[in-house]
N, C-alpha and C positions, 0 to 999 in steps of 0.2 A: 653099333646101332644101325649103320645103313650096310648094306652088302655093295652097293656103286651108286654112281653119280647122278640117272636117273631117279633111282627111291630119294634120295636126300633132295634133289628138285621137287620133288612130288609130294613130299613133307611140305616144304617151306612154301610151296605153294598153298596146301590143307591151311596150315598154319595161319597164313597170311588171309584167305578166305574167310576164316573161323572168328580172327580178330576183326574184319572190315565187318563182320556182321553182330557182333556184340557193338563196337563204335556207334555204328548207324544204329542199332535199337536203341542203346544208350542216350543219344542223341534224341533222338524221337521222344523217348520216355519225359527227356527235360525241354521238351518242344525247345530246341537249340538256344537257351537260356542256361546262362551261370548256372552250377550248383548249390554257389555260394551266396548269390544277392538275390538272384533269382529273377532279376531286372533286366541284366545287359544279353546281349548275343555272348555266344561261344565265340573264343579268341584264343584260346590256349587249350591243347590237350596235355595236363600234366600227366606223363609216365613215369615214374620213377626206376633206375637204372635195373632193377631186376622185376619190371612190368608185369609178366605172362610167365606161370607156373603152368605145368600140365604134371595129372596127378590122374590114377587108375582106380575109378568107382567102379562096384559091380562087373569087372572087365570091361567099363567099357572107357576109351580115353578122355577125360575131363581139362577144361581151362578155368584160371581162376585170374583174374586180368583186373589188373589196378591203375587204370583211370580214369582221371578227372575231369573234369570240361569246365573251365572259367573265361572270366572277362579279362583282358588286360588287368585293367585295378586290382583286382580282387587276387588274381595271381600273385603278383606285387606283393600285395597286402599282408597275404600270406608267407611270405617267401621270409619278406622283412621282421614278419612276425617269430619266424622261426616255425611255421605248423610243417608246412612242406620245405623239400632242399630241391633244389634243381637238380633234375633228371638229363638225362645223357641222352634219352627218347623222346624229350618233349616236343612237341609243333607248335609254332608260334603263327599262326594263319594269317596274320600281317603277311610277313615274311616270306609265307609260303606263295601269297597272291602278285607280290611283288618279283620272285624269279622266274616267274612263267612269262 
């Protein structure tokens, strides 16, 4: 897929650019409120472990990016419920504010 080290940098950077900007629309879209209550702030990005497909429409490269944005609770709620499993990708934004 890559010919060197540079291209496979230059991917993953695309990559990484492609996803912060789906997030942040995503985000915006749900004026940074659960998906789920529709109440609390975002507190969790569930990913689930195989997150980000990319797939070739019309030639041109495409992303198809699966997640979520909930409250603590409602994450939980779910998890406990059986709707979603915990992801290998997920951000717990407690957690994240807490090691900076």
């Amino acid at each position: 897929m890559f010919n060197n080290i540079p291209e496979m940098f230059a991917y993953i950077e695309k990559l990484r650019k492609t996803l912060d900007k789906i997030i942040s629309s995503r985000k915006e879209q749900l004026n940074n409120f659960c998906e789920y209550c529709h109440e609390k702030e975002i507190e969790v990005e569930w990913r689930p472990t195989d997150f980000c497909d990319e797939y070739i429409e019309d030639g041109i490269m495409k992303y198809k990016v699966d997640i979520k944005f909930f409250c603590q609770n409602c994450y939980d709620l779910l998890v406990e419920k059986e709707k979603i499993v915990p992801g290998e990708f997920t951000i717990f934004y407690k957690e994240k504010k807490e090691e900076i």
